[in-house]
N, C-alpha and C positions, 0 to 999 in steps of 0.2 A: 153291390156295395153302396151303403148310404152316402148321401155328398151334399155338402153344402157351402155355400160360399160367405167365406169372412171377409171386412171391411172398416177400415176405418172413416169416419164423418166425414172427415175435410175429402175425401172421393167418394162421397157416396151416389153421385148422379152418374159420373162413370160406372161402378160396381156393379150398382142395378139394373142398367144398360146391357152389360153382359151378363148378370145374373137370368135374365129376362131371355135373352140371344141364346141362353144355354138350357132353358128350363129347367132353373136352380135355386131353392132356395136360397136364401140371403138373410145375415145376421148384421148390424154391426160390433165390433170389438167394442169394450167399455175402455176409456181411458181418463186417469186424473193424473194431473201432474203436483208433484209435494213442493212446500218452496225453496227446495233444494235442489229442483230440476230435477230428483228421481222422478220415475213414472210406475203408477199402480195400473196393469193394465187386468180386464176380466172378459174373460170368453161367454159369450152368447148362452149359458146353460141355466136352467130351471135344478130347481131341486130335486133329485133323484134323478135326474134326464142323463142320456149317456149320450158322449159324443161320437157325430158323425164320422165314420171308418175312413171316410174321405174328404178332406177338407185343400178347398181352394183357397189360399190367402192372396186377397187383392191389395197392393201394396207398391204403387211409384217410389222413386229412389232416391227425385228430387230432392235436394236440400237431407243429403243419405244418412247424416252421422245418428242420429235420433231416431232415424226408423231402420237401424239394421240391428239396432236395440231391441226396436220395438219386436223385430222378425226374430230376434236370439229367444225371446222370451216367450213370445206366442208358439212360436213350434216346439218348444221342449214343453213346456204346459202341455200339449194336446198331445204329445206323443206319451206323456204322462196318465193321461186322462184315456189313453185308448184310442187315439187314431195312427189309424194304419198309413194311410198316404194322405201325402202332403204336397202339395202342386201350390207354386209362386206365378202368381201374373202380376210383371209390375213390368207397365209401359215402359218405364224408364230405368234404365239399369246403370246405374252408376258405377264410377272408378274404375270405367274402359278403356281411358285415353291413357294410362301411366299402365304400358305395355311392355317397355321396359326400359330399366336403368338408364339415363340419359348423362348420370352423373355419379363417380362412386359414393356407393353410401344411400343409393337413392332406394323407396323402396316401392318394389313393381306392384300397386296394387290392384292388380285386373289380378293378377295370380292369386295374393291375397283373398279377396271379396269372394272370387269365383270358387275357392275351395271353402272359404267358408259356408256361400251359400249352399254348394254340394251338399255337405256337411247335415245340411237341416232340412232338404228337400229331396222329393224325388222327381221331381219336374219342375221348370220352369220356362214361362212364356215371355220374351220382351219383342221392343219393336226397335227399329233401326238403332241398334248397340251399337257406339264409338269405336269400332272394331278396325283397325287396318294394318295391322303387323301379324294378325293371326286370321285364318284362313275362315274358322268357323268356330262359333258360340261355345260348343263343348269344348271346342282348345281354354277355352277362356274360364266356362264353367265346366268342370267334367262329370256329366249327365247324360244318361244314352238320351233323356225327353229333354232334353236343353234346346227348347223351338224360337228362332228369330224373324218379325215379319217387317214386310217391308210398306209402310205408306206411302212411300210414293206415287203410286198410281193411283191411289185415294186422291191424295191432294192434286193430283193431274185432272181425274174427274174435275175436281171444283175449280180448278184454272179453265178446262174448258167450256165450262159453263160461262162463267165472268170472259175470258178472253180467247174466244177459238182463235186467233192469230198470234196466241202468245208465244214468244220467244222467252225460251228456261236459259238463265243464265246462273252457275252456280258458284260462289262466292271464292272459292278455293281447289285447286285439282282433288283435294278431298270428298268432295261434295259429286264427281262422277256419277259415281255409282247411281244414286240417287237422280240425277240429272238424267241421264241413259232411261232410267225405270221407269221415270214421268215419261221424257220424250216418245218412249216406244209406245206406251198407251194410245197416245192422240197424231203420232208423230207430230213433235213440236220442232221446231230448229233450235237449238241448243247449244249451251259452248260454257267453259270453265274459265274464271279469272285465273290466275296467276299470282302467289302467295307470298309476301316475308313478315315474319311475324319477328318483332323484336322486345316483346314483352305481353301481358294479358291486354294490355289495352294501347299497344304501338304495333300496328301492320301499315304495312305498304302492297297494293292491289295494283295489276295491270287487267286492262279487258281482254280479251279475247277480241281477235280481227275478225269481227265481224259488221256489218251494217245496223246499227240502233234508230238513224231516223227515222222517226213516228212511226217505232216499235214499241207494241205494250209488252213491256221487260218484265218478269219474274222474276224473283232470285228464290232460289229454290235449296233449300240445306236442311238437316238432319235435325240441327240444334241452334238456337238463337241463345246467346248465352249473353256478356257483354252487349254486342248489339253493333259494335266499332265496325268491323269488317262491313258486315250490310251496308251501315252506313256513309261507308267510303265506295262502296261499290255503286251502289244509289245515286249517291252526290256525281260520281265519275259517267254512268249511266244519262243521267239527266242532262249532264255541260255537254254530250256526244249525239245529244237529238232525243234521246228516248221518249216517246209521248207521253210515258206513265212508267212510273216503276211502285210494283207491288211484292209482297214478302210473301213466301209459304213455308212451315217448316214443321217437321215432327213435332218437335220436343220445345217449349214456349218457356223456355227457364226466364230469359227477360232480366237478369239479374239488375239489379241498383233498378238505377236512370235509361235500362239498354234500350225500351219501348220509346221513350222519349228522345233519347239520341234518334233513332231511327225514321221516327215521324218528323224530327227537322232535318232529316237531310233530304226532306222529299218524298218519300214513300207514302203511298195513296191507304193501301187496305196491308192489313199483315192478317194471315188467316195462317192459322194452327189446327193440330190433330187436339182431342181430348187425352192424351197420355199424361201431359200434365195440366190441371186446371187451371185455365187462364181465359181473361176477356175475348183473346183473340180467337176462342175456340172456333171451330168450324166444320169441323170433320170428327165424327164417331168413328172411333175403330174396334167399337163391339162386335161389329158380325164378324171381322177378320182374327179378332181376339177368339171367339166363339168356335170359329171352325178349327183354329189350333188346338184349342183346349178340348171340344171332344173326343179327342182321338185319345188322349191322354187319360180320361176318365174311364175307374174300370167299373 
């Protein structure tokens, strides 16, 4: 079966990373925006040209509302146009966290997104998805090829490069999982804050009982979003002895002012995966993306 990999500009140095990792041709999607915020988008085709049977759409989820658009409209075009399967890698999988109704009325969109995505794929590839009330991905998306990976021992690598004596500390008991994944790589010593969250940008953090002085600290999590938590974790870190405290995280959402909150409370380096494109990048996760995705490719 023919295969080839679609992408949009604004990812196109990730894309091609794995396009390359999978020995895959690679398009990008055409896109114009009208000034009404519609969007004209045009697939990769010459004239008379037929499309590939198989097509990869590479597509983070960041900042999701606009490109779940863009994903409604590129996969019914091409199933239109004659392709057969349809495989989503998008590092980033949004509307994980709202797993369910916390309030009547509310409305669960992990359920939502993930049937929708069903819907329009027949596989899809993300990396550490918001997931903690549902066991595994396909609860979430229902796909038998719904594959989730995990970087943290990516990012463990490049902490032990920079700090073999590093101590992972991870910002929220949420962040476990992830802490554990690193730790076991290098065996790091490791331990979880302690959480209350009283609005997007009001928490209150305890440390963990452990020993900080002139410990090069880590804070180690999924997703850096606001930035608040780190940065109280940091500041908390530092006043307790910490020699250094450094950030590493999958997902570099960063939103507003979070990088800059983060770098005054002290934090030295913040190194990120390429899932989502950001300064802090550091870590490629095309070979990991790569060895998911060929399995899936028929």
């Amino acid at each position: 079966m023919q295969s080839q990999l679609l992408y949009f500009d604004d990812e196109r140095a990730a894309a091609l990373r794995l396009a390359e990792a999978c020995g895959l041709t690679a398009a990008a999607i055409e896109r114009h925006r009208f000034p009404d915020d519609e969007l004209r988008l045009r697939l990769p085709l010459a004239d008379g040209e037929a499309i590939a049977e198989q097509l990869v759409i590479y597509r983070g989820l960041d900042h999701p509302n606009e490109k779940l658009v863009e994903l409604l409209l590129i996969a019914g075009e091409a199933r239109r146009l004659g392709a057969k399967r349809l495989i989503l890698v998008t590092p980033y999988l949004a509307y994980m966290r709202q797993d369910i109704a916390f309030n009547p009325g509310e409305v669960v969109s992990q359920r939502v997104i993930g049937q929708l995505l069903a819907g329009q794929f027949d596989g899809l590839i993300t990396v550490d998805p918001h997931l903690h009330r549902v066991a595994t991905l396909q609860e979430a998306v229902p796909l038998e090829d719904a594959v989730t990976l995990c970087a943290a021992p990516a990012l463990a690598r490049l902490v032990a490069e920079r700090h073999p004596d590093a101590l992972l500390i991870g910002p929220d008991a949420e962040a476990l999982q992830w802490i554990e994944a690193a730790a076991a790589e290098h065996g790091f010593a490791h331990g979880v804050c302690s959480k209350v969250r009283h609005g997007d940008h009001d928490v209150d953090i305890a440390l963990p009982s452990l020993e900080f002085v002139g410990r090069h600290v880590v804070l180690l999590d999924d997703v850096a979003s606001s930035g608040r938590t780190l940065a109280q974790a940091a500041r908390k870190l530092l006043a307790a002895g910490a020699a250094s405290v450094d950030v590493a995280v999958t997902h570099a959402l960063f939103a507003g002012d979070a990088l800059q909150v983060i770098r005054a409370a002290g934090v030295g380096h913040v190194w990120s995966t390429d899932c989502i494109a950001h300064e802090s990048n550091a870590v490629s996760m095309a070979a990991q993306l790569a060895e998911a995705l060929r399995p899936l490719l028929r």
